[in-house]
C-alpha positions as CSV (number, residue, x, y, z in Angstrom):
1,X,20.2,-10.5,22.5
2,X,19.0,-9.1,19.1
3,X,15.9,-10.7,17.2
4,X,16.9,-12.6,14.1
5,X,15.9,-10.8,11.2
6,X,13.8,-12.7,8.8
7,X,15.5,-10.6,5.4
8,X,13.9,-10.9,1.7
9,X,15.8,-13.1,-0.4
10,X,16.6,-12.2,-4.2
11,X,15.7,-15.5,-5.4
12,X,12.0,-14.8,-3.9
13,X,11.6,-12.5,-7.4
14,X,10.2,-14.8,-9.1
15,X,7.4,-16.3,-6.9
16,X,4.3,-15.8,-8.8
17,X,3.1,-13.5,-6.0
18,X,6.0,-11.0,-6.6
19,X,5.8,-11.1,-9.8
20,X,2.3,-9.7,-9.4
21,X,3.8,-7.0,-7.2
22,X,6.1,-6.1,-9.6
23,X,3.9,-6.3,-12.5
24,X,1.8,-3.3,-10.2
25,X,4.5,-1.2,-9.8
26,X,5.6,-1.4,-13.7
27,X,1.8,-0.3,-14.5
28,X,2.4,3.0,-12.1
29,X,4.4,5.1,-14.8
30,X,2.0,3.4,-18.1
31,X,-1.0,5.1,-15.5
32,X,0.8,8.4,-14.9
33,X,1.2,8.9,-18.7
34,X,-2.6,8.1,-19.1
35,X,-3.4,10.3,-16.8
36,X,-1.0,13.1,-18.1
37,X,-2.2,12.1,-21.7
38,X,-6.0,12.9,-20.8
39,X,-6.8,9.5,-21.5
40,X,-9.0,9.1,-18.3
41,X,-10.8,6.0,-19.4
42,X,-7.5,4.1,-19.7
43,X,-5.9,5.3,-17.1
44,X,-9.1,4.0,-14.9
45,X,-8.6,0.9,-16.5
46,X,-4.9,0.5,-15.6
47,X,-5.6,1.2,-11.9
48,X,-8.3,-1.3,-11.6
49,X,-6.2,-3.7,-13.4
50,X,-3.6,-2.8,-10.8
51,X,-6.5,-3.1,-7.5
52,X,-6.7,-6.7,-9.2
53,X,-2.9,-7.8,-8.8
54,X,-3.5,-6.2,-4.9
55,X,-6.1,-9.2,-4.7
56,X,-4.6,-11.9,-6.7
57,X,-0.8,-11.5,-5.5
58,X,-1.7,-12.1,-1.8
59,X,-4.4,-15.4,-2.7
60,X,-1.8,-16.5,-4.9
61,X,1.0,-16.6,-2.2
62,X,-1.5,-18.3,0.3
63,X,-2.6,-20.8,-2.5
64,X,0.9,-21.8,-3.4
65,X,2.4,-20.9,0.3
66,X,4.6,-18.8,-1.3
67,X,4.1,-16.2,1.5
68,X,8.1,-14.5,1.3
69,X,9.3,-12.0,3.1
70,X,10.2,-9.8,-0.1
71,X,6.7,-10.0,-0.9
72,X,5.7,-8.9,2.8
73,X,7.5,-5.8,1.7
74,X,7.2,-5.6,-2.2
75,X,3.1,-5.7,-1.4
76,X,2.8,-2.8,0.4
77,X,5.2,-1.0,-1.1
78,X,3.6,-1.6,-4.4
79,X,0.2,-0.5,-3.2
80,X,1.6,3.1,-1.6
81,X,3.5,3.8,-4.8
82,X,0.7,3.0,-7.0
83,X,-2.1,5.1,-4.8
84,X,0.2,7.7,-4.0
85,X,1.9,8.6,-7.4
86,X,-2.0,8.8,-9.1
87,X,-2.8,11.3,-5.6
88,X,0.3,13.3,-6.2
89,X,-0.3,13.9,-9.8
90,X,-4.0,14.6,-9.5
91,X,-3.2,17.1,-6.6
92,X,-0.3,18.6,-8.4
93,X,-2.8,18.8,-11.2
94,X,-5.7,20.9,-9.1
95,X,-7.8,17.4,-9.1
96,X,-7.2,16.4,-5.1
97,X,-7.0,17.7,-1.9
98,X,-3.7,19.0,-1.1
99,X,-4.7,18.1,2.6
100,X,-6.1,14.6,1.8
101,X,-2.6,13.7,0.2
102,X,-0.7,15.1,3.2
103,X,-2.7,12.9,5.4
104,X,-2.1,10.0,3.2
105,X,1.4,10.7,2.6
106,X,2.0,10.9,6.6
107,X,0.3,7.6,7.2
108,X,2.5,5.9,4.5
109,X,5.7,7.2,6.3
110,X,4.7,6.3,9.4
111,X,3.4,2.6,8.4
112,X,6.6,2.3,6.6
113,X,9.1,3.7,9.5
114,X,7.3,1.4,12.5
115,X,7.3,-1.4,10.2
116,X,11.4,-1.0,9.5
117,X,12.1,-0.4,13.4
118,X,9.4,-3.5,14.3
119,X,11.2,-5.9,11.8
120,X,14.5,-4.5,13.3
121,X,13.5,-5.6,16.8
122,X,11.3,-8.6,16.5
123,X,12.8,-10.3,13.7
124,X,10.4,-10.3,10.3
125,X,8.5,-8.0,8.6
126,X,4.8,-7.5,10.0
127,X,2.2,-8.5,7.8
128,X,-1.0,-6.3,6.6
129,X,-3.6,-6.0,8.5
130,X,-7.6,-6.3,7.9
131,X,-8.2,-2.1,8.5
132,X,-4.8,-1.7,6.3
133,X,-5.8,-3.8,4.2
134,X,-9.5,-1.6,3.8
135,X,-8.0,1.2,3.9
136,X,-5.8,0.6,0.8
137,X,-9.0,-0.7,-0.9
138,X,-10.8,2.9,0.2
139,X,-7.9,4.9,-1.3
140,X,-7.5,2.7,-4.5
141,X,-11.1,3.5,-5.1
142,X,-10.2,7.3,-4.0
143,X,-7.8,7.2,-7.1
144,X,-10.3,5.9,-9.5
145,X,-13.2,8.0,-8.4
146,X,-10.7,11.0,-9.2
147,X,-9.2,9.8,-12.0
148,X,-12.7,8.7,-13.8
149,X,-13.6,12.3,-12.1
150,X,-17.2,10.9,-11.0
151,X,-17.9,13.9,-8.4
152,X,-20.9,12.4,-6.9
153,X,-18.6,9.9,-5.3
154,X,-15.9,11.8,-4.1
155,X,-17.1,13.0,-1.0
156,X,-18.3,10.0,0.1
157,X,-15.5,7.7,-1.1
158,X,-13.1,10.5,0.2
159,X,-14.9,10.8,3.7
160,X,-15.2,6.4,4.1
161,X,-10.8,6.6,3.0
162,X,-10.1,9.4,5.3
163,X,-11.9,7.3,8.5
164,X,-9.9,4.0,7.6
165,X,-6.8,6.1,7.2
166,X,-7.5,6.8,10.4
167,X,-8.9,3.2,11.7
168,X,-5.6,1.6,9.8
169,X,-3.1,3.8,11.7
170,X,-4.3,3.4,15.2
171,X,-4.7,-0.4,14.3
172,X,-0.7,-0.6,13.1
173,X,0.4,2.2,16.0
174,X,-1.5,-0.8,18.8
175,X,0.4,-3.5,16.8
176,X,3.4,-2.2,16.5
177,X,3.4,-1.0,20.3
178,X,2.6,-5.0,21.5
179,X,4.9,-5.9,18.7
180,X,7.7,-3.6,20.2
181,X,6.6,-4.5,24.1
182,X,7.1,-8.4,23.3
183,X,10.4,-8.4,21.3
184,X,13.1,-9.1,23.6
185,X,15.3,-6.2,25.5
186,X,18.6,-4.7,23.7
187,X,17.4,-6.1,20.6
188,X,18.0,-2.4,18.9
């Protein structure tokens, strides 16, 4: 017997909350061009205007209990394009780790493939956790340390990211695994 699917619904575009989400991911190219512009101090700006809507979109869904399951997946996805465009320039730019992106970029696929097979077979799209959650906060702040190039954070800021990458992705691998173990049999 397959799981019911819990799908995002158009109409859920304009809940406040997604709206947010959306709002984030229109900032991600007025960043980029910032960024490519040398306008650091802008661009800085933009992304911690962007780390804002992270914060307000999810209270805001709790607070109106607009919690949608377009905004389950809008939220997330918002937050991996936003951190991982502003990576991929500044790597592409000599600015970041090539190594530190791979890692990030792995753990962004992977989140994003278990999620799609776990809402497949247990019927809704698995909410952030508290160590994702961190960990997104650790690598916006990774962004703006390199963006604002303050070098007397990086290492730290890049050493606390690269531990909750870690944390975060055993934390969704266990979920996913129970999540996966409870959902009922021939439900692929």
């Amino acid at each position: 017997m397959r799981a019911r699917v819990a799908r995002p619904r158009l109409k859920d575009l304009s809940a406040a909350p997604n709206l947010l989400s959306l709002l984030r991911l229109a900032l991600v190219p007025v960043a980029l061009c910032l960024m490519a512009a040398e306008e650091r101090g802008w661009a800085v700006a933009v992304l911690l205007a962007m780390a804002l809507t992270d914060g307000l979109d999810g209270y805001v869904a709790r607070l109106t209990s607009r919690v949608t399951e377009l905004g389950k997946l809008l939220d997330p996805l918002a937050d991996k394009v936003a951190v991982d465009s502003v990576l991929l320039l500044l790597t592409l730019r000599g600015e970041f780790p090539f190594w530190a992106l791979i890692v990030i970029l792995v753990r962004d696929a992977g989140i994003a493939v278990v999620a799609l097979l776990v809402s497949r077979r247990a019927g809704g799209i698995p909410a952030a956790n508290v160590p994702g959650k961190v960990a997104f906060v650790l690598l916006a702040a990774l962004a703006v340390v390199f963006t604002a190039d303050l070098d007397v954070l990086e290492t730290p800021t890049m050493l606390a990211a690269m531990v909750m990458v870690g944390v975060s992705s055993a934390s969704y691998a266990a979920r996913a695994a129970r999540a996966l173990r409870a959902a009922p049999r021939g439900s692929d």
